[in-house]
C-alpha positions as CSV (number, residue, x, y, z in Angstrom):
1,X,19.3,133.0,-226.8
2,X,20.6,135.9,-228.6
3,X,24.4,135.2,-230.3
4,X,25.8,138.2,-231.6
5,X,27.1,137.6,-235.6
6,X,30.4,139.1,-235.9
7,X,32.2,139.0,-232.5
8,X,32.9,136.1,-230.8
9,X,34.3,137.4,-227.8
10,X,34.0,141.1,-227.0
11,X,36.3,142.1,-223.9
12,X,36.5,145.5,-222.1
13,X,39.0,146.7,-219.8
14,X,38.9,143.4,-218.1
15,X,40.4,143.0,-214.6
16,X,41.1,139.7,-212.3
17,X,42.5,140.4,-209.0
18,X,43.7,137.2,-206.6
19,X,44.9,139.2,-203.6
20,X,47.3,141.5,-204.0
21,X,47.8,140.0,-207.1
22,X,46.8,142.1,-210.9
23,X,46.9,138.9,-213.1
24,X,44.9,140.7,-215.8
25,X,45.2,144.7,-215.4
26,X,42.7,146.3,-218.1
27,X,42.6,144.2,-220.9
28,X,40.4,144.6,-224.1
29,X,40.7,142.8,-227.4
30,X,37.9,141.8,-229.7
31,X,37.3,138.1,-231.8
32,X,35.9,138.1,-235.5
33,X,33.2,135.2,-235.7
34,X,35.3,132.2,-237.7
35,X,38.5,133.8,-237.0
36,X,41.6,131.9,-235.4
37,X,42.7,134.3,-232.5
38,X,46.4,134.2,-230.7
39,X,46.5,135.1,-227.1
40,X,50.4,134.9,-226.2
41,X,52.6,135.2,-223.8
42,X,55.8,134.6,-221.4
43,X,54.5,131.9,-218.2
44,X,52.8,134.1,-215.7
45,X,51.6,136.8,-217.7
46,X,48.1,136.7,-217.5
47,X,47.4,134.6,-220.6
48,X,46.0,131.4,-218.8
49,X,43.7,133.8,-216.2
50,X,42.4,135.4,-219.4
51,X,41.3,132.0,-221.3
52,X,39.8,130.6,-217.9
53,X,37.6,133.8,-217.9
54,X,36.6,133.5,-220.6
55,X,35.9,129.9,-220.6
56,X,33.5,131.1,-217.3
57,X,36.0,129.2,-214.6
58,X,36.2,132.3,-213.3
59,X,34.5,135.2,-212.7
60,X,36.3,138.7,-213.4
61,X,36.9,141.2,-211.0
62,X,35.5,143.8,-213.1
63,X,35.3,144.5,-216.8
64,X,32.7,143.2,-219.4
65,X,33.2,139.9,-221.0
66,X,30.5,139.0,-223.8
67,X,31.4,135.7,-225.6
68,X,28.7,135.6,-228.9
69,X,27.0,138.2,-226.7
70,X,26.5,136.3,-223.6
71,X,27.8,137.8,-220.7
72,X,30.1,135.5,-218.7
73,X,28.8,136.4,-215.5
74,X,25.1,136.2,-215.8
75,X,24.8,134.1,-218.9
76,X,27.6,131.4,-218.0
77,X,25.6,128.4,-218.5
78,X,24.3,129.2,-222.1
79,X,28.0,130.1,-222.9
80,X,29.2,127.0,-222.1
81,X,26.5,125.2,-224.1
82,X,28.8,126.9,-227.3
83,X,32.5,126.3,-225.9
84,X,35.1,124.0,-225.8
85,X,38.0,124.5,-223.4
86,X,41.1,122.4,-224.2
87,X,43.3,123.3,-221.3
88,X,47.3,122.8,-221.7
89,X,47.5,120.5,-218.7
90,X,44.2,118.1,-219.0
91,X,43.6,114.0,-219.2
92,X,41.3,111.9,-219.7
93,X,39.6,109.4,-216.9
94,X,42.5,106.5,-216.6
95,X,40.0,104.1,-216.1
96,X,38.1,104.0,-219.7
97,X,39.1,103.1,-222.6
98,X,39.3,105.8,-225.3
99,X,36.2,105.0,-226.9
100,X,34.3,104.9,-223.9
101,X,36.2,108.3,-222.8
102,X,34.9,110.0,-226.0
103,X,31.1,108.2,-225.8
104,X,31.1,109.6,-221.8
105,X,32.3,113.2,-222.9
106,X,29.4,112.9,-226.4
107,X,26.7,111.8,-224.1
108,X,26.9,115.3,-222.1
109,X,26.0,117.0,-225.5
110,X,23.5,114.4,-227.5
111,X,20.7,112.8,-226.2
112,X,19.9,110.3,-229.2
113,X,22.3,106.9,-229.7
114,X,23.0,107.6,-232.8
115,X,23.8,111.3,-232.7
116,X,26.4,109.7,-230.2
117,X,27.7,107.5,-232.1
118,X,28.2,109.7,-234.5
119,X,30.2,112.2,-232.5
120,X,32.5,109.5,-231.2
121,X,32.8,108.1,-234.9
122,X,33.9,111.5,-236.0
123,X,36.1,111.8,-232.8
124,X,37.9,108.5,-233.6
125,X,38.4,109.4,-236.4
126,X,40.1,112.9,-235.7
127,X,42.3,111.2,-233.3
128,X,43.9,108.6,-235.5
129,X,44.5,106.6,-232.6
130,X,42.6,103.0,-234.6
131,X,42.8,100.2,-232.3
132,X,44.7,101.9,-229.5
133,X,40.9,103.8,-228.4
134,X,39.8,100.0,-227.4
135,X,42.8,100.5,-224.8
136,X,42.2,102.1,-221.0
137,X,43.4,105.6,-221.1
138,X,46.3,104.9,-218.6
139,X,48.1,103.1,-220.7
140,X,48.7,106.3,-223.5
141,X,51.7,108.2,-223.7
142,X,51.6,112.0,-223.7
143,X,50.8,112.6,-227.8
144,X,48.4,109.7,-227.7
145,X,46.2,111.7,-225.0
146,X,46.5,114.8,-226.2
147,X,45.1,113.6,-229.7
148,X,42.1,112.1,-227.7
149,X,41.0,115.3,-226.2
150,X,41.7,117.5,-229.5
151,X,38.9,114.7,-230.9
152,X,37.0,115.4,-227.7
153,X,37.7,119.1,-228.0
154,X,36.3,119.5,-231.6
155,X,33.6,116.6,-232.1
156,X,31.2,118.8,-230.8
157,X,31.0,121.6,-233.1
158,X,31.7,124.2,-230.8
159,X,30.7,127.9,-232.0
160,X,34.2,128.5,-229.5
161,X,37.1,126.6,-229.5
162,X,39.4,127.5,-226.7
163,X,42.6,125.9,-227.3
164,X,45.7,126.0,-224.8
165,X,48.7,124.6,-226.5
166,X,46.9,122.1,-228.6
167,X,50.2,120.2,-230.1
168,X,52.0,119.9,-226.7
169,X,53.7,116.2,-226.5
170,X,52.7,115.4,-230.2
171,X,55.4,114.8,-232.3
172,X,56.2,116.9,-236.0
173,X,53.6,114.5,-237.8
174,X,50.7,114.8,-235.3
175,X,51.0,118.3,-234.7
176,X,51.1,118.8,-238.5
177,X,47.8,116.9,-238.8
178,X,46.1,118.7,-235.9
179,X,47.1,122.1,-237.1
180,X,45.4,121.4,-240.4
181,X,42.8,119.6,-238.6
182,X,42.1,123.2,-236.6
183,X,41.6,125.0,-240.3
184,X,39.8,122.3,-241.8
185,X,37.2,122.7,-238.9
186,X,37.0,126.7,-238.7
187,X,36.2,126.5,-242.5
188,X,33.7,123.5,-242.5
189,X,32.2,124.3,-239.4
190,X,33.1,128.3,-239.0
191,X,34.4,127.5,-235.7
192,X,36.3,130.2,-234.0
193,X,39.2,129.2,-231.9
194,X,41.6,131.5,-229.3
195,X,44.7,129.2,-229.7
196,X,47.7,129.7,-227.3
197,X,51.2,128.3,-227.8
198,X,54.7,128.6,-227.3
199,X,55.4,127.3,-230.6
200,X,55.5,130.8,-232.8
201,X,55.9,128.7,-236.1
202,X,52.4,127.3,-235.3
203,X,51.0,130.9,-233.8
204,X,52.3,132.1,-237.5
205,X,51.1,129.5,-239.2
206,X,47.2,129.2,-237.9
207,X,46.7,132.5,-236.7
208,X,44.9,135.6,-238.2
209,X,45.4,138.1,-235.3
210,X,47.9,138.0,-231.9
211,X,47.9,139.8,-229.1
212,X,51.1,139.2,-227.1
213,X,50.1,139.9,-223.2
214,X,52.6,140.6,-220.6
215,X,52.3,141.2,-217.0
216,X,48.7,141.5,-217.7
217,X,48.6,144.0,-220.0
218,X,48.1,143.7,-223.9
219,X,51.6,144.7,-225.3
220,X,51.0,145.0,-228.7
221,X,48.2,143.1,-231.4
222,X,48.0,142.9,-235.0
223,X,48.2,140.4,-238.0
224,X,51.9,138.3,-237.8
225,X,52.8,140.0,-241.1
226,X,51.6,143.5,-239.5
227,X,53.7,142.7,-236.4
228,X,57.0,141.0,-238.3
229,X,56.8,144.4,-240.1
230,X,56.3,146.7,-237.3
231,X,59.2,145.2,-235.2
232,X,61.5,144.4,-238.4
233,X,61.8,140.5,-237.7
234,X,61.6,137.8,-239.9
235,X,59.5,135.9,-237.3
236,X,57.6,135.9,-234.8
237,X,59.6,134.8,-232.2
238,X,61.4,137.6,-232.5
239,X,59.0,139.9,-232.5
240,X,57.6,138.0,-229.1
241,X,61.4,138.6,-227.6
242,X,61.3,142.0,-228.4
243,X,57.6,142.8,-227.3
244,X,58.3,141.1,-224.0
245,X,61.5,142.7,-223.3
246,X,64.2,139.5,-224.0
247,X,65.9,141.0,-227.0
């Protein structure tokens, strides 16, 4: 299995039509290999099509998609062998505890009991969650699950890290400590992670590229200094306002 050095993702003038429908009209954009890449945008712009494309959930209309320089249609399954997808609206099986959760979810990647146990110690560990992982999933408020599956989401090592509003429900403390826990990973592990939020603080603060997308187009991509400079605003939520047409 070949996996290209520098890019992480490669895409090129990639298209996915439902219908009538244009969801994601010729986009191309490039990942660095250990980089933390922002893919933003207003709800319905295309962002979410674009992540579950390239997490191979579906299939583009046209285009090329290479992801370490796997193609995402013929090469799918040894793509996903390198990813994680942490989707903005995900859960965990209400039924099992935690622990049991995050042993179910290390089993699909190791084969040895202790390289399991190892994943899930590491896991519990990420989601500072102590006792509470002996409890059934059900019984976890909104933070408390989405801390599980960040654990879930980076216990594995992925070479990709496809994260979709990773902080949502936590409150300022736990989405401090996931947001360092995101760099800590990249540089121990040179992880690279496509991160999307509505949170620009966060975007500003974890990010070394953005592209803002809307109505399925790439609008404008750069480095948040590059972009607060081009667009004369002293954040990036302004420059997001401005690039999508609210101020």
């Amino acid at each position: 299995m070949f996996l290209s050095l520098t890019l992480a993702v490669d895409a090129k003038s990639l298209v996915k039509q439902f219908g009538d429908v244009r969801a994601v009209d010729d986009v191309s954009f490039t990942v660095n290999s250990g980089e933390i890449y922002g893919l933003i945008g207003p709800n319905g712009a295309g962002k979410t099509t674009t992540l579950r494309t390239i997490c191979t959930l579906i299939l583009p209309s046209s285009g090329k998609l290479d992801i370490f320089g796997l193609d995402v249609v013929s090469q799918s399954a040894e793509i996903r062998k390198i990813l994680s997808y942490l989707p903005e609206e995900s859960g965990a099986y209400p039924n099992l505890t935690g622990y049991e959760y995050l042993e179910f979810m290390a089993k699909c990647y190791q084969k040895e009991d202790r390289d399991v146990r190892s994943m899930v110690n590491e896991a519990a560990e990420l989601s500072r969650l102590g006792n509470r992982l002996k409890d059934k999933a059900k019984t976890y408020s909104k933070g408390m699950k989405r801390r599980l599956l960040i654990a879930r989401a980076l216990m594995t090592h992925p070479k990709l890290a496809v994260l979709d509003e990773p902080a949502s429900g936590l409150d300022v403390l736990n989405a401090y400590h996931t947001r360092e826990i995101i760099k800590r990973y990249v540089k121990d592990y040179g992880i690279t992670v496509i991160l999307s939020s509505h949170n620009m603080l966060e975007v500003e603060y974890l990010c070394d590229r953005v592209s803002f997308i809307n109505n399925g187009k790439i609008a404008v991509e750069g480095k948040p200094k590059e972009l607060k400079s081009k667009f004369e605003s002293e954040n990036l939520e302004d420059v997001f306002a401005k690039v999508v047409g609210y101020a």
